[in-house]
Every structure is written in structure tokens, then in C-alpha cells.
C-alpha positions, 0 to 999 in steps of 0.5 A: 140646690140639688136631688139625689138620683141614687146612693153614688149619684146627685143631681147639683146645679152648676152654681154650686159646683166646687173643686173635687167634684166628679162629673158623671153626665149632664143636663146635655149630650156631650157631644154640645159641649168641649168636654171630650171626655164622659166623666172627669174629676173638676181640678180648676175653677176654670172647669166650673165656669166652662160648665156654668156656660153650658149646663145648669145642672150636671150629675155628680159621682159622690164616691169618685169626688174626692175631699175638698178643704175651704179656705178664707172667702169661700173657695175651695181647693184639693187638699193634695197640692203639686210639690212643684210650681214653675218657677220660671217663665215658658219664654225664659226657660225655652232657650236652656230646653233647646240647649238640652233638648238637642245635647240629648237627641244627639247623644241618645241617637250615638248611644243607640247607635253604638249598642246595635254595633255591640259597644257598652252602654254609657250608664253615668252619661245617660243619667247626667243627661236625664238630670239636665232633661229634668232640672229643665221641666221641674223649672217649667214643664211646657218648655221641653213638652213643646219641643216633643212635637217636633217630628222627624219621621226618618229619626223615629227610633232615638227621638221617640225614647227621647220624647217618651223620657221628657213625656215621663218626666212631666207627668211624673211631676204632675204626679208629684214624684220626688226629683230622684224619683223623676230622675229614675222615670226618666232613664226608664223612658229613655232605655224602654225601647233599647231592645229594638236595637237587637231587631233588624233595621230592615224589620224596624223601618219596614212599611206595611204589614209584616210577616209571621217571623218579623213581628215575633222579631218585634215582639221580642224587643222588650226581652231583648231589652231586659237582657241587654241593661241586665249586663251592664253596670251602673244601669238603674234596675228600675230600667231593666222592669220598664225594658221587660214590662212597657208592653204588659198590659193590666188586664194580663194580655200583654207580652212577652209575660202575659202578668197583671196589673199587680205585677207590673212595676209602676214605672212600667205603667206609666211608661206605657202611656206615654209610650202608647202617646207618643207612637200614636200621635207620632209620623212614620214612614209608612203612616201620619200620626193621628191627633193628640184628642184621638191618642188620649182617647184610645187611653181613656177608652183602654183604661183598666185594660190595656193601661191602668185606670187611674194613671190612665185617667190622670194622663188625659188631665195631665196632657189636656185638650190644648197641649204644648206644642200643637197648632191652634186655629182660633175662632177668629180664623188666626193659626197660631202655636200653643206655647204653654199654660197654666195649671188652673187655666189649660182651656185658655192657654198661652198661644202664639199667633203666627197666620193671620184670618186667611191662613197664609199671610205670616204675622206674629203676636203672643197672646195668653188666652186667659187674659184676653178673652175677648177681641175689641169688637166683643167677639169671644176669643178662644181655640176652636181646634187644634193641629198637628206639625206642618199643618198650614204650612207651619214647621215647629222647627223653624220656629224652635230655631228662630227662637221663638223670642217675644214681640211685645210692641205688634198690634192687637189682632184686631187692630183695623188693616189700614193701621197694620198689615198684622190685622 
């Protein structure tokens, strides 16, 4: 049953929700509910039963809902699918993501280096190593997105065009760009910051404000950029757009041009987001990077003016509530690592269970949160918030070295403590 509010509004009970629908409001305050965001697009069934739980009726924005088709039995499905499925498992492909994860940090830091002593730059060796970055996550996305959280706050510079590359990449496959496509997105985020390496270290790397004349410094890294891929060979051209224009924003109050939203070329907008993404939620010498739900914030809110708005909000679905990498403490009291997720199902992804209920004893069990969705007892099993890297006294990196193998034959979590020290 529903009623209707207005021409673009109807009021529709949550049994009769389906895929594509837009959620305006609903029958509570947000805030009650785990949706951090006013408004979302239902992409997965998942969604819908959250909403059952907590609602029985919501708004539904009919010009923001997008066609559905149904298929035998019932169900329904977007009619735009993703061109690309895993095709092999988060534990398989971690090992290969390391492999290239580490090749590619290493030769992005020589690369950079070597520009800013006034050497050329290796156009065929960056898009060999981009290749390898984006054969990994067209294989599985969540293995190289894992490896981005791991931060080092006195490398900032070669690992953030690193994780902006691997971030783009991802989100272009979500948004089912063609495998040349994701090649180019990805040599566009890898190069988008190479005009810092014209900007003194000194100005880089300093903590506090900065006067007059170092920011005009660092603002003129995205000329500097165009000016340095501009004369080199074999260089994608698309690069040279993304150097000059990641800092323009849609509602024309960028730098260093000032141009709107139909000027700036689309890879641009999308490496704005991941860009913006990645320095906010990333550890500087002079700041802790804040939580992965206040950078998608700062986007959604900033959609239409600062980033564009549908990519904008296609980036907050994308990334999720629960992404790769960070650290999950459940309602149990268990802390554990967010490995992975699948697309229907990213409120309830695949964790790693690395402290027990006190937060200190060590333990390690994997757990996909899909499928165990209550302990022994009845007590429901889900995340209630999630941490960045080193909280806890948890080091991404020493789990990434470890090599995060499986260990199929530890107790259940809620296995009594006199059958296991694991309880």
C-alpha cells in the first residue's frame, strides 16, 4: 500500500520496496537508523531488509528512482549490471596484490624521486605497472582497496598517488569502465600530484599553517603538473587534463582556472573524489586523518559544488559504511579486520577476528558476517563501529606480512572459555 505526499513524493510501506527505488525520508529520524546518509538509491536486497527493521513506511523520490526490470519468481533487478564480477576470492588474490602493491610503491617513490632531481619520466614503465594494479582489482576489488589503508605518515607523498591510482581504478570498475578505460583512470591517478614534486620538500612536509607565499607554492602544483607531463613522451594526454584540473571544482571555485563542471574532463572529476578521499582520511605529520564515514560526508555534503553530484554520490555507495581494510568492533566486544564484501551484501561483509571481547587478548578467526548472522546464544552479530589503522593497538601491516592466511579449524566466537582460550 502506499499514498502519495506530492507529484515527485510517495509514501510506500517497506514490504513493498524494491531495487531502484530512491529513499527520501523516513517514518524515523535518521539519526535511529544505520544510514548515515538522508537519501540513497536501494541497490541490494540487503537494504531493504535493513529498512524493514527499522521502518514500516519511507518516502520514495519517484523522479530520483530509476527503471527496474523483474525477473521470474518475482524479484527484481537494475536493469544496468556491472560488466565485471570477482572472478577470484579476496584470500586468492591477496598474495598477487601485496606482489604488485609493493613493486609499485617502490617504483612510484624512484619515479618521483628522480623527477624532482630533473630526470625523465618512464611513461611505458608507469602504464606497465598500472596494468598489473588493474588486472588485480578486475580479479577482485577488495584486495588492493585493503592494502590502501595502510598508512605511513613519513611517505605521504608516492603512497597517496598510489592509493588515489588503486581508489580509481575501483571506482571506475564500479562504474563499468572499459579495461582500457581503467588503464588510462589509473596513470591519471598515479601522475595527478606530480607537480609537488616542483614544490619544495620544506613547503611539502611543513607542519602548521603556511604563509602567503608557500601556499601560492602549493597551489601551483597542478600547473606544474601540466607543464611537466606536457613534455614528455608517450605520456597518456588524459594525465595532463587530470595534473591541470583535480583541483577545479564543479561550481567554478577551483584553481588554478577557475572553469565549471562542463569543462572539466571526467577523469578529473573522478580523481577529485578519490583524491579528496584519500588526504582526508590519510595520517600527516602534522595531523591524524579523520574516519572513512566523516570523508564520505564532507563528499556528499560538497556534492554539486565542490565534486560532481552524481559521481559524488555514486562514490559514497561505492565505498560503503564498511569498507576494505578498516577495523571493525562488533557488538560482541570482538575487534577485528574488514577483508571484503560482496556487492549485494556490504552491511554484512567478510571480517577477520583478530581481539577477543577485551580488546587485548590476541585470537584469529574469519568470519563472513553474511552468513553468520547470529552467535550460538541468539545474540545478533553485526559491526557497531569501525576504526582506522592502529587502533587497538592493531597494525594493518603486520597482518598484510603475515599474509593473512586462513585458519579454518579455530572455534567459534562463542565456543565456552574452558573449551578454548579463543572465547
Amino acid at each position: 500500500m502506499s499514498r502519495y505526499t506530492d507529484i515527485s513524493q510517495k509514501v510506500i510501506s517497506t514490504t513493498d520496496l524494491e531495487i531502484g527505488m530512491f529513499v527520501s525520508k523516513l517514518d524515523r529520524p535518521w539519526e535511529q537508523t544505520p544510514f548515515i546518509f538522508q537519501g540513497f538509491l536501494i541497490s541490494n536486497q540487503e537494504e531493504i531488509y535493513q529498512l524493514q527493521q527499522y521502518c514500516r513506511e519511507v518516502f520514495i523520490d519517484i523522479k530520483q528512482t530509476i527503471e527496474i526490470q523483474h525477473k521470474p519468481g518475482g524479484t527484481a533487478a537494475v536493469k544496468k549490471k556491472s560488466r565485471y564480477l570477482d572472478t577470484v576470492s579476496f584470500e586468492n588474490e591477496l598474495p598477487t596484490a601485496v606482489n604488485a602493491y609493493q613493486q609499485t610503491k617502490q617504483q612510484v617513490d624512484t619515479i618521483l624521486t628522480s623527477l624532482r632531481m630533473g630526470y625523465d619520466l618512464d611513461a611505458p614503465k608507469i602504464k606497465s605497472l598500472v596494468k598489473d594494479c588493474v588486472k588485480s582489482v578486475i580479479r577482485n576489488s577488495g584486495a588492493l582497496s585493503w592494502l590502501t589503508q595502510i598508512r605511513n605518515r613519513d611517505d605521504y607523498t608516492a603512497e597517496h598517488s598510489l592509493r588515489v591510482a588503486i581508489m580509481s581504478i575501483a571506482f571506475g570498475k564500479d562504474l563499468d569502465l572499459l579495461e582500457e578505460e581503467l588503464e588510462n583512470l589509473g596513470v591519471c591517478g598515479l601522475l595527478h600530484d606530480v607537480g609537488k614534486v616542483r614544490v619544495p620538500l620544506e613547503v611539502l612536509n611543513k607542519e602548521g599553517r603556511l604563509t602567503a607565499e608557500e601556499f601560492q607554492a602549493m597551489r601551483a602544483h597542478p600547473t606544474e603538473g601540466k607543464k611537466l607531463l606536457q613534455s614528455k613522451r608517450d605520456v597518456f594526454a588524459g594525465a595532463v587534463d587530470v595534473a591541470y584540473s583535480h583541483h577545479e571544482r564543479v561550481d567554478g571555485k577551483g584553481y588554478p582556472r577557475g572553469i565549471t563542471s562542463e569543462k572539466i574532463p571526467y577523469f578529473a572529476k573522478i580523481v577529485a573524489i578519490t583524491d579528496a578521499y584519500d588526504a582526508i582520511t590519510s595520517n600527516r605529520c602534522y595531523r591524524n586523518g579523520s574516519s572513512s564515514l566523516e570523508a564520505l560526508r564532507i563528499i556528499y555534503d560538497d556534492r554539486g559544488l565542490h565534486f560532481d553530484r552524481e559521481l559524488a554520490e555514486r562514490f559514497v555507495r561505492f565505498i560503503g559504511i564498511y569498507p576494505p581494510g578498516h577495523i571493525a568492533e562488533l557488538n560482541t566486544g570482538h575487534i577485528g579486520i574488514i577483508l571484503s564484501s560482496q556487492q549485494d551484501h556490504k552491511l554484512r561483509p567478510k571480517v577477520m577476528i583478530v581481539r577477543s571481547t577485551d580488546k587485548q587478548t590476541p585470537m584469529e578467526k574469519v568470519i563472513d558476517l553474511h552468513e553468520v548472522q547470529k552467535l550460538k546464544d541468539g545474540t545478533p552479530l553485526r559491526i557497531k563501529e569501525i576504526h582506522n589503522d592502529g587502533a587497538f593497538g592493531i597494525d594493518l601491516q603486520y597482518y598484510r606480512d603475515k599474509g593473512l592466511r586462513i585458519w579454518q579449524d579455530l572455534p567459534d566466537l562463542d565456543a565456552p572459555k574452558a573449551a578454548s582460550h579463543y572465547a
